[in-house]
N, C-alpha and C positions, 0 to 999 in steps of 0.2 A: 507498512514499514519498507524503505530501502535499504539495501547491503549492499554495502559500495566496498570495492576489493581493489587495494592496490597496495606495491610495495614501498609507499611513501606514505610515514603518518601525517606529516604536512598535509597531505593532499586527501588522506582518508577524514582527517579532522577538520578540515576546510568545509569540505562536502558536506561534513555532519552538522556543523554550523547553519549553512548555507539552505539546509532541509530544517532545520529547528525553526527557523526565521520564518517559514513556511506556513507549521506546525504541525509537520511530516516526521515522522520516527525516523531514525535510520540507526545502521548497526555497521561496526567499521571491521574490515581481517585485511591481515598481511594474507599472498595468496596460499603457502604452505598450511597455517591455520583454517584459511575458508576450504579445501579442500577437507580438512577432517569433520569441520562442519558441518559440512551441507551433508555428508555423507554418514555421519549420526545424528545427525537433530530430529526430534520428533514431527512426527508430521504436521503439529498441530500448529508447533513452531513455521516451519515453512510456509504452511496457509495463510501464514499472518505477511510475508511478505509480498508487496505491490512490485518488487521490479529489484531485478540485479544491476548493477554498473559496476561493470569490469576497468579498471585500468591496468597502468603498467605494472609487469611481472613476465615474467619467463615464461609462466605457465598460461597468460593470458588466453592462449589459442587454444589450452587444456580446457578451461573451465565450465564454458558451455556445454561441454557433453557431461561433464560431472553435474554440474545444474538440475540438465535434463530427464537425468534418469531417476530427480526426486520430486521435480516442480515444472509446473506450467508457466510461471510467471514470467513475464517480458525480463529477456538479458539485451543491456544495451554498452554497447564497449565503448569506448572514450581513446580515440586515436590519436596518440602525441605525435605517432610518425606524420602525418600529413599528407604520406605518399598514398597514390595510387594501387600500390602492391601489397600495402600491409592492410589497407582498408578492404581489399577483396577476400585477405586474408582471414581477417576477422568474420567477415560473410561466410566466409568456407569452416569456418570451426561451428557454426550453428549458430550467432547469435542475430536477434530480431533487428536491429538496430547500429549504428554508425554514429557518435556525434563525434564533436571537435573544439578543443577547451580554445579560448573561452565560453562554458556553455553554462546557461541560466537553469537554478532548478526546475523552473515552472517548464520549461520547456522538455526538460525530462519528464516530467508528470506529465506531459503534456502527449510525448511520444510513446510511453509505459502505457497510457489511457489507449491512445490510437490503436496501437499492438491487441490490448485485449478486448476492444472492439472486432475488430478484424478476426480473431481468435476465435470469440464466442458469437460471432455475428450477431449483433447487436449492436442498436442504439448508442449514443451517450449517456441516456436518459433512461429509468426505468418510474412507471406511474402506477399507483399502487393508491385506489381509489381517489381520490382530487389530489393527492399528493403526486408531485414531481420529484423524483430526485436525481442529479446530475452524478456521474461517476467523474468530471473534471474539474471539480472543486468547486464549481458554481453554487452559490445560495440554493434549496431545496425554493421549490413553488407550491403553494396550496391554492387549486382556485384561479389560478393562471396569475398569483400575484406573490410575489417576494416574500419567501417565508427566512427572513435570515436570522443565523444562529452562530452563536461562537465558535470558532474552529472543533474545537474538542465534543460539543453535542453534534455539531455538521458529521462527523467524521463517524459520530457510532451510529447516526441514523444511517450513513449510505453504509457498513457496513454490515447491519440488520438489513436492510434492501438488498443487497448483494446476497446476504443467506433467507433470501424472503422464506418462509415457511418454515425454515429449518431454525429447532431450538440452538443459541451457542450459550456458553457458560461466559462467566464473569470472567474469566481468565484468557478466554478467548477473544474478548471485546479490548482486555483492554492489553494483551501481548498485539492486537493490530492496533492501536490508536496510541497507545504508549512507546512499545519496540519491547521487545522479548527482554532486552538487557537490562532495561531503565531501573538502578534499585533505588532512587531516589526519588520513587513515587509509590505509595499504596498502591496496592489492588484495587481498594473497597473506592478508591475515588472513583470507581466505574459506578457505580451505587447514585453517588451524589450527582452525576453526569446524568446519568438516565431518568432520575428522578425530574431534576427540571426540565428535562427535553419531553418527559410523560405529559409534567404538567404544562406544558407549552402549547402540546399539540392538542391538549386535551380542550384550553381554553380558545384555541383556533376551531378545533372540529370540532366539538363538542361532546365527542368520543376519543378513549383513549387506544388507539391501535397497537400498542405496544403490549404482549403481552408475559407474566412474569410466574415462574413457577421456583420457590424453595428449593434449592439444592441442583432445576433443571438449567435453567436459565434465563433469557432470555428468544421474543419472536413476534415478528411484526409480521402479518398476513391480513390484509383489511380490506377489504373490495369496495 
């Protein structure tokens, strides 16, 4: 999920659009709102988000240390000034990143990606017995050959990879593939997602590495 903050709902609902079209969650605040946010929301909540983008607000130069002292996720500010002074600006408040509208989602996902590379030192790519899977949107590989999937199963497998070993619950899968807000979707469609992606992989490997416990969650660990 992204949370894109600015004081223009034009421009927060643009963005929300423009990441739907994607098939990227996003979650929209004026900046006075994302301040009470970020600073009570559960953590479980915050793990679910891929990347802040900050726009215009007063408090713009606030934010990133507010951010900071709940989440590791890539903050990237969005500069209308243009200038040289406000762009250093933005550097000196904390955050990872500079763009400058006009700028294309993909390339946010693209810079959010780079960032938590760099962060975790690591690959794009994590492999997990014949399985590839890309952390920048690219099709998963099995076997060094195209294993493509619908945005919505792509999106719970790299996030099961991302928690390789580590159980998450159903709420968890789908507060990061849906967006924490979305009331316009079941839960339990996590259910129906996971189920064809089991059976998908299962008819590729011939095992199913997905594994599923009542009440725990889900977890994928398969060598």
């Amino acid at each position: 999920m992204i949370v894109v903050v600015d004081e223009r709902e034009l421009v927060t609902e643009g963005f929300k659009s423009l990441f739907g079209r994607e098939g990227v969650p996003s979650a929209s605040f004026e900046p006075g709102e994302f301040e009470e946010w970020v600073s009570t929301a559960a953590d479980t909540d915050l793990d679910a988000v891929e990347a802040f983008l900050i726009g215009q607000g007063q408090t713009q130069c606030e934010l990133p240390r507010a951010i900071r002292s709940r989440s590791i996720a890539p903050v990237i500010a969005v500069n209308d000034g243009h200038s040289l002074e406000s762009t250093l600006a933005l550097y000196d408040s904390g955050v990872d990143d500079v763009v400058r509208k006009p700028v294309h989602p993909r390339e946010i996902l693209a810079r959010a990606a780079a960032i938590r590379r760099r962060l975790q030192g690591i690959v794009n790519y994590t492999d997990i017995g014949s399985i590839r899977v890309y952390s920048d949107g690219r099709d998963p590989e099995i076997d060094g050959a195209a294993f493509a999937l619908p945005r919505r199963e792509r999106r719970i497998l790299e996030y099961l990879v991302a928690n390789r070993g580590k159980r998450v619950t159903k709420g968890q899968i789908f507060n990061a593939i849906y967006g924490i807000f979305d009331e316009d979707v079941e839960e339990n469609v996590v259910e129906s997602h996971i189920s064809k992606l089991r059976k998908k992989l299962r008819k590729r490997l011939g095992v199913d590495p997905i594994d599923s416990k009542r009440f725990l969650g889900y977890r994928i660990d398969w060598a």
